[in-house]
Backbone as CSV, one residue per row, in Angstrom:
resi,resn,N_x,N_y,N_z,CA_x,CA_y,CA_z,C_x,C_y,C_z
1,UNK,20.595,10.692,42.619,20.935,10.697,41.180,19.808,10.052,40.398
2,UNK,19.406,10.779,39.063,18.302,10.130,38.669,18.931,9.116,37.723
3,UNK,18.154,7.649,37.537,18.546,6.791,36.856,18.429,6.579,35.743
4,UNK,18.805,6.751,34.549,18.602,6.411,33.266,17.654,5.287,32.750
5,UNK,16.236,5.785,31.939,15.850,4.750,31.751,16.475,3.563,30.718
6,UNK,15.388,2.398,30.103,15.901,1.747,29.388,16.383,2.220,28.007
7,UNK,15.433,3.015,27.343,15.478,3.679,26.204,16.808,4.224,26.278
8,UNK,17.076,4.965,26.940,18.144,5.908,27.215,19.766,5.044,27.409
9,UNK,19.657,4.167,28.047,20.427,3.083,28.075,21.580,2.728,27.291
10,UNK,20.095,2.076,26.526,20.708,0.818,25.061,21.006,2.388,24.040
11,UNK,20.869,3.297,24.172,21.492,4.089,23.471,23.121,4.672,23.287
12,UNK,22.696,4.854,24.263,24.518,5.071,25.014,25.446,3.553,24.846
13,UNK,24.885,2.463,24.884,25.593,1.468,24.302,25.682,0.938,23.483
14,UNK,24.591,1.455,22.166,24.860,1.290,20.988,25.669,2.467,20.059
15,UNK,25.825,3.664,21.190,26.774,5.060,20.116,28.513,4.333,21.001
16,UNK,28.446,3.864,22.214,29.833,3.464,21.958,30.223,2.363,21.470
17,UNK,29.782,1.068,20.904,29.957,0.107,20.554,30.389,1.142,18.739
18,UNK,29.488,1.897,18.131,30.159,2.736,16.918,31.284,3.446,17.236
19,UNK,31.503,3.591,18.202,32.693,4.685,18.470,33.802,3.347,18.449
20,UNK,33.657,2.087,18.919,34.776,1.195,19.077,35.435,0.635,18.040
21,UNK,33.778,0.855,16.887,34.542,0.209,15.637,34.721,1.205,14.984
22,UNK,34.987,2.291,15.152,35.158,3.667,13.922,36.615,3.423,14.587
23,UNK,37.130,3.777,15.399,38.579,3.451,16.203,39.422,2.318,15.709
24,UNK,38.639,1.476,15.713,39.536,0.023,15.088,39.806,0.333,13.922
25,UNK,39.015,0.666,12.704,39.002,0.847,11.300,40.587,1.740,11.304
26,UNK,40.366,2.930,12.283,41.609,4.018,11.534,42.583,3.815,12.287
27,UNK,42.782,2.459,12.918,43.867,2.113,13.661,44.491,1.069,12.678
28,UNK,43.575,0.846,11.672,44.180,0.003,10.969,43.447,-1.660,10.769
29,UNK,42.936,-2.025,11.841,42.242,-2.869,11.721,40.893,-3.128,11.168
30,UNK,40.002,-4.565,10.843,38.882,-4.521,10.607,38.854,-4.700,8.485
31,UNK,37.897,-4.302,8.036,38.297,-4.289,6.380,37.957,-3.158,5.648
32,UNK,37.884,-3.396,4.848,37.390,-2.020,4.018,36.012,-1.997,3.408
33,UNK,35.139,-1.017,3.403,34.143,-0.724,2.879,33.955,-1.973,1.564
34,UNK,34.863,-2.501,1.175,34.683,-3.460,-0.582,35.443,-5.009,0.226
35,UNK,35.632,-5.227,1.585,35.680,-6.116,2.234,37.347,-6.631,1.979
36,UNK,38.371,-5.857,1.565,39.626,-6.233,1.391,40.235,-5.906,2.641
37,UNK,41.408,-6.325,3.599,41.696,-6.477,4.539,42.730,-5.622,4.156
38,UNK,42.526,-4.822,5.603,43.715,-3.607,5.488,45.299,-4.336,5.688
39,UNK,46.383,-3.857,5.143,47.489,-4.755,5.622,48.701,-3.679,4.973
40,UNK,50.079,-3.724,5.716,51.010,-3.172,5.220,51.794,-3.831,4.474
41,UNK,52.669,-3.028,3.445,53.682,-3.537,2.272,54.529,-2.321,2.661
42,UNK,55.923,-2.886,3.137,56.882,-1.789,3.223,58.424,-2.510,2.737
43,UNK,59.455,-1.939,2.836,60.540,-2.236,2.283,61.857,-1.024,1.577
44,UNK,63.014,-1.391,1.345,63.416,0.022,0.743,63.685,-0.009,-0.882
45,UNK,63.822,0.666,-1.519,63.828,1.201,-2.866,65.462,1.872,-3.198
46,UNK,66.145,0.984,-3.170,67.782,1.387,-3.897,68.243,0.431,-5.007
47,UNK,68.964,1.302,-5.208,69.640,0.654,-6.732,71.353,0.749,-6.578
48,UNK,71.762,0.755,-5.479,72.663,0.764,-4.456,72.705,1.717,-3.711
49,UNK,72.645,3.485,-4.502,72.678,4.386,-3.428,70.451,4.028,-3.468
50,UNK,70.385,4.822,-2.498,69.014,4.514,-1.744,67.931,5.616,-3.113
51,UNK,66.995,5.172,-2.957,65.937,5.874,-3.797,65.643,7.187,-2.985
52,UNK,65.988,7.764,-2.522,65.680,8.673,-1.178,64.549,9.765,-2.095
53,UNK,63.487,9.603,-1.343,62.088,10.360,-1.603,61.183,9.690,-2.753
54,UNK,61.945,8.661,-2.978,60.922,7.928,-4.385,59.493,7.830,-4.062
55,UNK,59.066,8.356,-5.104,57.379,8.163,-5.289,56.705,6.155,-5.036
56,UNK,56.076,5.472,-4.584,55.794,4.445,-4.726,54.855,4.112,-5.007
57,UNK,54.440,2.839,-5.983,52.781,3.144,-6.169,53.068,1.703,-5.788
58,UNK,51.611,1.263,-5.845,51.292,-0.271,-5.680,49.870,-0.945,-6.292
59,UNK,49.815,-1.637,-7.170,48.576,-2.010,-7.592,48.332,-3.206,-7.568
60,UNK,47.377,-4.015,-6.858,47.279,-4.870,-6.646,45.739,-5.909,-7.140
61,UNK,45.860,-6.932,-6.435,44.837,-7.899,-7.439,43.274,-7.043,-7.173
62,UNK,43.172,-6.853,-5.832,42.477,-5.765,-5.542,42.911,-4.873,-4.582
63,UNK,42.538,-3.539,-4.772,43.215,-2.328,-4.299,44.477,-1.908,-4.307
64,UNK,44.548,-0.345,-4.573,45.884,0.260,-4.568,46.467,1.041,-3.409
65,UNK,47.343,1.127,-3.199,48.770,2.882,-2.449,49.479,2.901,-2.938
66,UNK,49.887,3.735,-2.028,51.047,4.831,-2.885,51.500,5.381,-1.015
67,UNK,53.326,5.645,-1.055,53.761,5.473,-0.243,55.238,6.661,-0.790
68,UNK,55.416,7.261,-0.180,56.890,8.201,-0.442,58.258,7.992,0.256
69,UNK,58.986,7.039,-0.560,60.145,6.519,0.509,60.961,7.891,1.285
70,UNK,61.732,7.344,2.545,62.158,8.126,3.028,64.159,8.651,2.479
71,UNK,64.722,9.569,3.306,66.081,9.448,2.322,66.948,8.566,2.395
72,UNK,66.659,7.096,2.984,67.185,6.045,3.139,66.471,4.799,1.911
73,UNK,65.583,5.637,1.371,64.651,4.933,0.411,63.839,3.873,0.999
74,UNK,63.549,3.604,2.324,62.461,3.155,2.913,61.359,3.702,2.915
75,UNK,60.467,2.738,2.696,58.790,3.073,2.535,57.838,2.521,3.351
76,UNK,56.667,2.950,3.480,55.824,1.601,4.076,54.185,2.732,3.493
77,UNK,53.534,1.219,2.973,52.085,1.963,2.767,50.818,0.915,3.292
78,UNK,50.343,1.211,4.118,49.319,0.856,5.098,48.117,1.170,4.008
79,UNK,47.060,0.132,3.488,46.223,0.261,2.692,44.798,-0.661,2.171
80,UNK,43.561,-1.242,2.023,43.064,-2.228,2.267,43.092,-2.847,0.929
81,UNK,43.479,-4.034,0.848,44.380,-4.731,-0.309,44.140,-6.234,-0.444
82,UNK,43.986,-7.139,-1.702,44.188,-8.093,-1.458,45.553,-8.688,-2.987
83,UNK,46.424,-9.251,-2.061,47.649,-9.524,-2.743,47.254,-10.421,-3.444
84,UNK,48.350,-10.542,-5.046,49.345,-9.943,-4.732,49.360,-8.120,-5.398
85,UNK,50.455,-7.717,-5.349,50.726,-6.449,-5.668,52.195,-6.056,-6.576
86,UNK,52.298,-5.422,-8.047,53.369,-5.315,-8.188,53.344,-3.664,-7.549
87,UNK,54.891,-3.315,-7.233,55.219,-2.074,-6.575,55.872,-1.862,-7.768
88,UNK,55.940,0.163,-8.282,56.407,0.747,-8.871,57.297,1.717,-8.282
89,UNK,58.490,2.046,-8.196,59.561,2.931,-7.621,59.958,3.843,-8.664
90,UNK,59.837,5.467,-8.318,60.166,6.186,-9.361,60.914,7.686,-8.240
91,UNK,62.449,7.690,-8.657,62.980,8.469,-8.337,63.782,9.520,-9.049
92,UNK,63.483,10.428,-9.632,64.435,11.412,-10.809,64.220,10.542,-12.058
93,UNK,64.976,10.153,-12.870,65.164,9.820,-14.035,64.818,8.016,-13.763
94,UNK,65.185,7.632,-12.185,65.086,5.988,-12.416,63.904,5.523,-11.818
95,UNK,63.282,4.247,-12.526,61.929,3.643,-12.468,62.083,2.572,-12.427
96,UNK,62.072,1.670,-11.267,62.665,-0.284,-11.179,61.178,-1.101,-10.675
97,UNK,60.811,-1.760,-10.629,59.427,-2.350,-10.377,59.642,-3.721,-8.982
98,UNK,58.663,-4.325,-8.552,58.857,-5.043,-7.464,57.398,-5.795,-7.329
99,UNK,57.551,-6.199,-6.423,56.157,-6.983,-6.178,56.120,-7.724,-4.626
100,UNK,54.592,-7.422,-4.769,54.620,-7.928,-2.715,53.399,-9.070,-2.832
101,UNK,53.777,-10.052,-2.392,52.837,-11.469,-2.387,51.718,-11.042,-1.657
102,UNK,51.727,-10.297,-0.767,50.712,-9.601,0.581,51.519,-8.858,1.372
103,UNK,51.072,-8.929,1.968,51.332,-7.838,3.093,52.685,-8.357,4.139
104,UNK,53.668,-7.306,4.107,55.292,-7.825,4.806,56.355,-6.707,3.878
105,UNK,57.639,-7.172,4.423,58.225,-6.968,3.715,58.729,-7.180,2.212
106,UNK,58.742,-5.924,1.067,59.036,-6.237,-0.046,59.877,-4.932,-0.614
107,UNK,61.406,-5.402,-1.210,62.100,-4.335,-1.791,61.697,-3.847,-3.147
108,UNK,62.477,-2.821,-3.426,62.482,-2.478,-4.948,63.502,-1.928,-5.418
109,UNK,64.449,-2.822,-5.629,65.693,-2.999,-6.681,65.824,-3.562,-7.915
110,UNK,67.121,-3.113,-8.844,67.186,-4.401,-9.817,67.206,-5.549,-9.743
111,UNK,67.456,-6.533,-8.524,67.380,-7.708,-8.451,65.927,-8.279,-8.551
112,UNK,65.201,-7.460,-7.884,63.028,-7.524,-7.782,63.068,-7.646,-9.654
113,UNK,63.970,-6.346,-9.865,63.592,-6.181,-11.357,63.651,-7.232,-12.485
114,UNK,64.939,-8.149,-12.141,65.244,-9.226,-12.692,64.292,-10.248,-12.240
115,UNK,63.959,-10.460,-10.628,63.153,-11.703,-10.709,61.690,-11.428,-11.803
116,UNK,61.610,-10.238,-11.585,59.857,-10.310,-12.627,60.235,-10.907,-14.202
117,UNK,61.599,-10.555,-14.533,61.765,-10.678,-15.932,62.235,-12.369,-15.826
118,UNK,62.703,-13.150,-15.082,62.178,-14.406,-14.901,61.003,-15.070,-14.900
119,UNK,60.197,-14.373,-13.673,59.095,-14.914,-13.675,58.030,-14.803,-15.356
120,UNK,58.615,-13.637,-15.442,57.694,-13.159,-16.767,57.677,-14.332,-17.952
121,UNK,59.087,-15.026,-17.760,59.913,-15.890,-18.652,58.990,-17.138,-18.413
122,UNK,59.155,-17.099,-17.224,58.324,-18.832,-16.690,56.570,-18.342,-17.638
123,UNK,56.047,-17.392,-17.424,54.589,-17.173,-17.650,54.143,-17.156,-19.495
124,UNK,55.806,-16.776,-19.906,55.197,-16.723,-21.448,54.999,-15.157,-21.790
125,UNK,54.981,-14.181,-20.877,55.058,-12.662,-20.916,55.809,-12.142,-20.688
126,UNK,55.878,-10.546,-20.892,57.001,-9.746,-20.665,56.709,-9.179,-19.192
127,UNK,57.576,-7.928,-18.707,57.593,-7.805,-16.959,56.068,-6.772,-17.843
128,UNK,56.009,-5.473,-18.449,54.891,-5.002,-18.595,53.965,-5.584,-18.944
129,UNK,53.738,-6.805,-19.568,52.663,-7.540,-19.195,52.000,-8.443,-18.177
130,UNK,53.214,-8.492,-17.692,52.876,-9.316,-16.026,52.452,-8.179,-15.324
131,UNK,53.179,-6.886,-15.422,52.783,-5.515,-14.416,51.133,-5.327,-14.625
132,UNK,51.167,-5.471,-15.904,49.594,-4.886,-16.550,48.560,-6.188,-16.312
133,UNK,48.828,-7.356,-16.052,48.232,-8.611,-15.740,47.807,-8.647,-14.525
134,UNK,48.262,-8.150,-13.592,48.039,-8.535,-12.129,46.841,-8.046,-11.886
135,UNK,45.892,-7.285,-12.170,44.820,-7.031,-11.676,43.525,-8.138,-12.352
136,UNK,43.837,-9.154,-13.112,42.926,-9.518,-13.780,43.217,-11.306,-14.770
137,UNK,44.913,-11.732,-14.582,45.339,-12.761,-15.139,45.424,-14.167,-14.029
138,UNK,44.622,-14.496,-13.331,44.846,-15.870,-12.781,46.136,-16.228,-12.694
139,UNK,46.876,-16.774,-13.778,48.127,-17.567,-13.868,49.030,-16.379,-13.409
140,UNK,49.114,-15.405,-13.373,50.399,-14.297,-12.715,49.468,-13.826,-11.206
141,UNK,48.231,-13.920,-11.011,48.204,-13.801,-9.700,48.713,-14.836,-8.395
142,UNK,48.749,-16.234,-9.225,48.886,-17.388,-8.609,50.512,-17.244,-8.406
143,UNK,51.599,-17.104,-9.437,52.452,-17.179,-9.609,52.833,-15.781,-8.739
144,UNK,52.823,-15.150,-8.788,53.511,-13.944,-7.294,53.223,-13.863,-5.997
145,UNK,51.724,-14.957,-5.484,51.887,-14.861,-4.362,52.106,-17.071,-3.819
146,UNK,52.673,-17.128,-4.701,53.325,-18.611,-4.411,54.563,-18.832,-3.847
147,UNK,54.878,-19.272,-2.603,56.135,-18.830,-1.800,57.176,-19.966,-2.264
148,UNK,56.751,-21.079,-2.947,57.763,-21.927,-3.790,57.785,-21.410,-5.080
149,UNK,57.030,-20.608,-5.680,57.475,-19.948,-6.763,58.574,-18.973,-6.708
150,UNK,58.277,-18.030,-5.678,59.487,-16.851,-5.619,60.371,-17.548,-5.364
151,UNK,60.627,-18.523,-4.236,62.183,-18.621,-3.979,62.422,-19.873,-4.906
152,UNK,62.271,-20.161,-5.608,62.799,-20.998,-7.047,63.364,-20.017,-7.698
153,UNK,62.651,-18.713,-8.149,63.052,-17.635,-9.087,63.899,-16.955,-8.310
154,UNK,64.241,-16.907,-7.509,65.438,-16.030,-6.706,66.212,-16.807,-6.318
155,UNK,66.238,-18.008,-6.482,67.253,-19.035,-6.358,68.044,-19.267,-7.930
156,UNK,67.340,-19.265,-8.857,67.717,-19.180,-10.176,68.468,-17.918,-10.649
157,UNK,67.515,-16.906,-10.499,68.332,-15.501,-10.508,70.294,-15.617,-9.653
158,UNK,70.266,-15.700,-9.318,71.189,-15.952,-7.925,72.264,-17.050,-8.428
159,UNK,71.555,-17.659,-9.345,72.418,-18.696,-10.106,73.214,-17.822,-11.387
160,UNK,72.152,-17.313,-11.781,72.672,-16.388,-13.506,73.414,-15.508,-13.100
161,UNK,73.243,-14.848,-12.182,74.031,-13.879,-11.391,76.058,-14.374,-11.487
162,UNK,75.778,-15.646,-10.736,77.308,-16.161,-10.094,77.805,-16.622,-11.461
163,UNK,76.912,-17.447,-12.259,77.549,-17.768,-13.712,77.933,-16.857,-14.558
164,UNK,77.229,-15.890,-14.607,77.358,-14.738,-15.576,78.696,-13.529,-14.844
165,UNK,79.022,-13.485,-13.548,79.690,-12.587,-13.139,80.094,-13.008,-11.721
166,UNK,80.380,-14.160,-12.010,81.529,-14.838,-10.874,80.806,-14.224,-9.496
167,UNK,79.911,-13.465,-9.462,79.931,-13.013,-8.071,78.490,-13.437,-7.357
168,UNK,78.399,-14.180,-5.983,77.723,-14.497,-4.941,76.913,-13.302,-3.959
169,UNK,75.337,-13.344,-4.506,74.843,-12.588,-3.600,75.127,-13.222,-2.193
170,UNK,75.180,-12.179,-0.982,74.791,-12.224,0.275,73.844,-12.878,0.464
171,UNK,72.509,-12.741,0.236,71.295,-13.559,0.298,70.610,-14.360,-0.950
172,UNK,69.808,-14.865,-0.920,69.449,-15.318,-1.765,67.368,-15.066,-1.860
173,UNK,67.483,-14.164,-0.587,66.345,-14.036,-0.561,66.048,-11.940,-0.369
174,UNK,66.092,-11.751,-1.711,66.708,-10.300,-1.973,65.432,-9.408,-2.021
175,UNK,64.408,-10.217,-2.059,63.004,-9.484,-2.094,62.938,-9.304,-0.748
176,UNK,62.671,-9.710,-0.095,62.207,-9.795,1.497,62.963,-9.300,2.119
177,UNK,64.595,-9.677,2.160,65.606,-9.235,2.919,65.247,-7.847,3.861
178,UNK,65.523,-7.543,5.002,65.615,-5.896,5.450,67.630,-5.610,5.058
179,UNK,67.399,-4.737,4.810,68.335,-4.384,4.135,68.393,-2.455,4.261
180,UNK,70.055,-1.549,5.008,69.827,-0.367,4.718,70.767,-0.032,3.648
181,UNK,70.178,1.165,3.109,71.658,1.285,2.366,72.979,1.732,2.797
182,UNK,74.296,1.545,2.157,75.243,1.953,2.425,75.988,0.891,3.628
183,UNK,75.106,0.154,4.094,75.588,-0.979,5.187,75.914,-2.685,4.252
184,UNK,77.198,-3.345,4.762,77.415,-4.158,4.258,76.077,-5.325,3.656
185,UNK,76.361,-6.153,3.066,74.886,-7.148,3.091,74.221,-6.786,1.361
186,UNK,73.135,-6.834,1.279,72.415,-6.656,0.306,72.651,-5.427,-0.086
187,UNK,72.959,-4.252,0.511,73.113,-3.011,-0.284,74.436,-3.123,-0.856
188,UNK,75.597,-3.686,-0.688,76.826,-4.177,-0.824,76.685,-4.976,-2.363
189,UNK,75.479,-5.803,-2.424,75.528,-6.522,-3.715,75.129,-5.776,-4.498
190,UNK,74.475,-4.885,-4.221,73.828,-4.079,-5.428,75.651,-2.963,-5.736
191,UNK,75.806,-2.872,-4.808,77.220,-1.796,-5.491,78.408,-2.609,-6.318
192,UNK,78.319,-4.371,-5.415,79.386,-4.852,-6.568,78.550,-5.043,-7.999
193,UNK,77.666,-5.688,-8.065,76.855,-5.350,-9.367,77.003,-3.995,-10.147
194,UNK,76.682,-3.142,-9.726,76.975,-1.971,-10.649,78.085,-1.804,-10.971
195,UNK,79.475,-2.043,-10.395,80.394,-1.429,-10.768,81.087,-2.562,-11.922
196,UNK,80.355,-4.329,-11.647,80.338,-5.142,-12.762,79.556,-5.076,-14.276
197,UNK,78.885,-3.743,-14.155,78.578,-3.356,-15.331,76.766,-4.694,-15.448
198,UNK,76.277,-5.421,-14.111,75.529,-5.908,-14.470,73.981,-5.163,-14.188
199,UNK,74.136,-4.037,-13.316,73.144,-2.535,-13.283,73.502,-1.491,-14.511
200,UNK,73.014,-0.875,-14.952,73.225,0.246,-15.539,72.991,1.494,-14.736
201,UNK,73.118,2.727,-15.024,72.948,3.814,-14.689,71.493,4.238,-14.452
202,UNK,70.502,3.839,-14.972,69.206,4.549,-14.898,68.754,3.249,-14.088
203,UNK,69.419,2.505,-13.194,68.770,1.468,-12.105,68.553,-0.035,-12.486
204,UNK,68.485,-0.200,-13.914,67.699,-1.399,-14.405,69.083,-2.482,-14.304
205,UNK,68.424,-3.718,-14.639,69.721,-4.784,-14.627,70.076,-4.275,-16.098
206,UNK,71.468,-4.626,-16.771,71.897,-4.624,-18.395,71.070,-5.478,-18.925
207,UNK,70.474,-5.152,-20.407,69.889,-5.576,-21.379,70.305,-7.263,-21.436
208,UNK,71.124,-7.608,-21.914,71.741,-9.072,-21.861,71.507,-9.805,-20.750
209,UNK,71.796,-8.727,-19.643,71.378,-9.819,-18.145,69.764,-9.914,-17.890
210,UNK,68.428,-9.262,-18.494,67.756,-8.920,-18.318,67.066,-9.932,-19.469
211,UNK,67.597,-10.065,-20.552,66.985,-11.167,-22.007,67.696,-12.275,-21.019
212,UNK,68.917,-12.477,-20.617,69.291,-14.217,-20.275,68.548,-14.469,-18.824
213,UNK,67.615,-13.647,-18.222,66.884,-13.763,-17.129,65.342,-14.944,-17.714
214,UNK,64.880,-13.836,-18.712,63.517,-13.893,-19.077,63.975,-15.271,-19.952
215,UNK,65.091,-15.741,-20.380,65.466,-16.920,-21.515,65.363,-17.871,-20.615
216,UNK,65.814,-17.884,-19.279,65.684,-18.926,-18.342,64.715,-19.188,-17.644
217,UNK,63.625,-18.168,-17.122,62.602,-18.025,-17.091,62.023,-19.483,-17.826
218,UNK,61.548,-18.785,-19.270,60.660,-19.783,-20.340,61.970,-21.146,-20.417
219,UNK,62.548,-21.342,-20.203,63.350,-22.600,-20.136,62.695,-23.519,-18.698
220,UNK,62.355,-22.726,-17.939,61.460,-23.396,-16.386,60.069,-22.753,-16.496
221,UNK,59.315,-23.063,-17.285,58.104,-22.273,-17.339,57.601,-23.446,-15.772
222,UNK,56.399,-22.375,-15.175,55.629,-22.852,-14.802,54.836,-23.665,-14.843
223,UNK,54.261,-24.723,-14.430,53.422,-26.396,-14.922,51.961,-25.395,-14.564
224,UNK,50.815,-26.025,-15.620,49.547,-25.132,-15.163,49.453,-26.092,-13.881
225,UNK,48.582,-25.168,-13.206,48.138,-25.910,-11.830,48.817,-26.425,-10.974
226,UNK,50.064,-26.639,-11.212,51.034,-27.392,-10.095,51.794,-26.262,-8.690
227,UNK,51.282,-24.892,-9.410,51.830,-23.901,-8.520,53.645,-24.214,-8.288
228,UNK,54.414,-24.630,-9.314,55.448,-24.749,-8.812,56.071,-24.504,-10.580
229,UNK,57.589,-25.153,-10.536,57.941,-24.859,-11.703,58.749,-26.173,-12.567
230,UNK,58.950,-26.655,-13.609,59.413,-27.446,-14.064,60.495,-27.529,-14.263
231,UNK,61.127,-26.682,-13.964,62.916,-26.404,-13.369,63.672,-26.511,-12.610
232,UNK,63.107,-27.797,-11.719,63.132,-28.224,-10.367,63.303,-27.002,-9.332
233,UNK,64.549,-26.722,-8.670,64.574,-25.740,-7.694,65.025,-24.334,-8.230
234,UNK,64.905,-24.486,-9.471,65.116,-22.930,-9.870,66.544,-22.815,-10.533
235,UNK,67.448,-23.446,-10.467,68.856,-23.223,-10.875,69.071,-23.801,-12.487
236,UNK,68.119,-25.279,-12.274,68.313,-26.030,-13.289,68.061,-24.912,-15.057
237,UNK,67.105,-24.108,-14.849,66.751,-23.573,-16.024,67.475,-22.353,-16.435
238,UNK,68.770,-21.918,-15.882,69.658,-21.003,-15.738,70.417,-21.286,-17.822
239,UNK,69.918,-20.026,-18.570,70.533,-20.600,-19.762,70.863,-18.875,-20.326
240,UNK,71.241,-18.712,-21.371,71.341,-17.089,-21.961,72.532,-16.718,-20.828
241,UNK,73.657,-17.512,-20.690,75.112,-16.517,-19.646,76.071,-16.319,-20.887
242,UNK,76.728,-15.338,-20.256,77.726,-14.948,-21.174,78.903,-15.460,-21.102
């Protein structure tokens, strides 16, 4: 057998060492051409019955996807990203918004819908200006991927909720939750909600529950720099119930 010289060699081990990392890249690993780390954001999209086929977009601090839930309204979009990200859900006539700190699980319901209109409250903005902020506002990038921020605001939410309509979510952690539809648990809260008149028909929380969100919100605004909120654990700033 004739032996390969050196030349010949280091060739063959420099075309598979490219072949190892072209493989890694579309396996998912490694970063992206603009150095953002590939990572998934998945979760489902109901408003009690399931978003089934909803369009999903995602725009984030840097980089975007887009993801087509399935008829259970589960999604997942694999994409190179750096969080955070608000998610947009659009199915027939209904359009509810969400947001993913990074990469994991993140839903998109009215409850997501309400925490933004809190958070929006804490920031001094509305949810379309927090939506339209995230690619470029410091103080709302800090504030969505702060893990004592969300669960203050979903601890608060969760409060306005039980004051305003006697009724106790299942969780208290409604973003993240896995959750299917039609099965007891979190899809369960979203159906007693609607039929309490605190969803409407086109998906969104009611107007009133949606102003006494964002009222409690700016009642616990955020402290600059403290990454946390001045509403102690989130309940205290619960104001605007009916």
């Amino acid at each position: 057998m004739k032996l390969l010289n050196g030349a010949t060699l280091r060739a063959l081990q420099f075309g598979s060492m490219a072949l190892a990392t072209s493989a890694l890249v579309a396996c998912g690993g490694g970063t992206s051409s603009g150095g953002s780390p590939v990572g998934t954001v998945s979760g489902t999209a109901a408003v009690g019955a399931a978003l089934a086929n909803a369009s999903i977009t995602l725009a984030c601090k840097n980089g975007s996807g887009s993801a087509t839930a399935n008829s259970n309204g589960a999604y997942s979009a694999t994409f190179a990203f750096d969080g955070p990200c608000t998610i947009t859900a659009t199915g027939g006539a209904i359009t509810i918004h969400s947001f993913a700190a990074g990469a994991g699980t993140f839903n998109v319901t009215p409850l997501t819908e309400l925490l933004l209109d809190y958070i929006a409250g804490q920031l001094g903005t509305t949810v379309s200006g927090l939506l339209s902020g995230i690619t470029s506002n410091a103080s709302f990038q800090s504030a969505l991927s702060n893990s004592t921020v969300i669960a203050n605001a979903e601890a608060a939410v969760v409060a306005l909720i039980k004051s305003t309509y006697g009724i106790t979510l299942s969780s208290s952690s409604f973003l993240t939750v896995s959750f299917t539809p039609g099965a007891p648990g979190a899809d369960a809260d979203l159906d007693t909600l609607l039929k309490a008149g605190a969803i409407t028909s086109n998906g969104l929380p009611a107007a009133s529950l949606a102003a006494a969100a964002q009222a409690a919100g700016a009642a616990a605004p955020i402290s600059s720099g403290s990454g946390g909120s001045t509403g102690g654990s989130g309940g205290s700033g619960v104001t605007g119930t009916k």
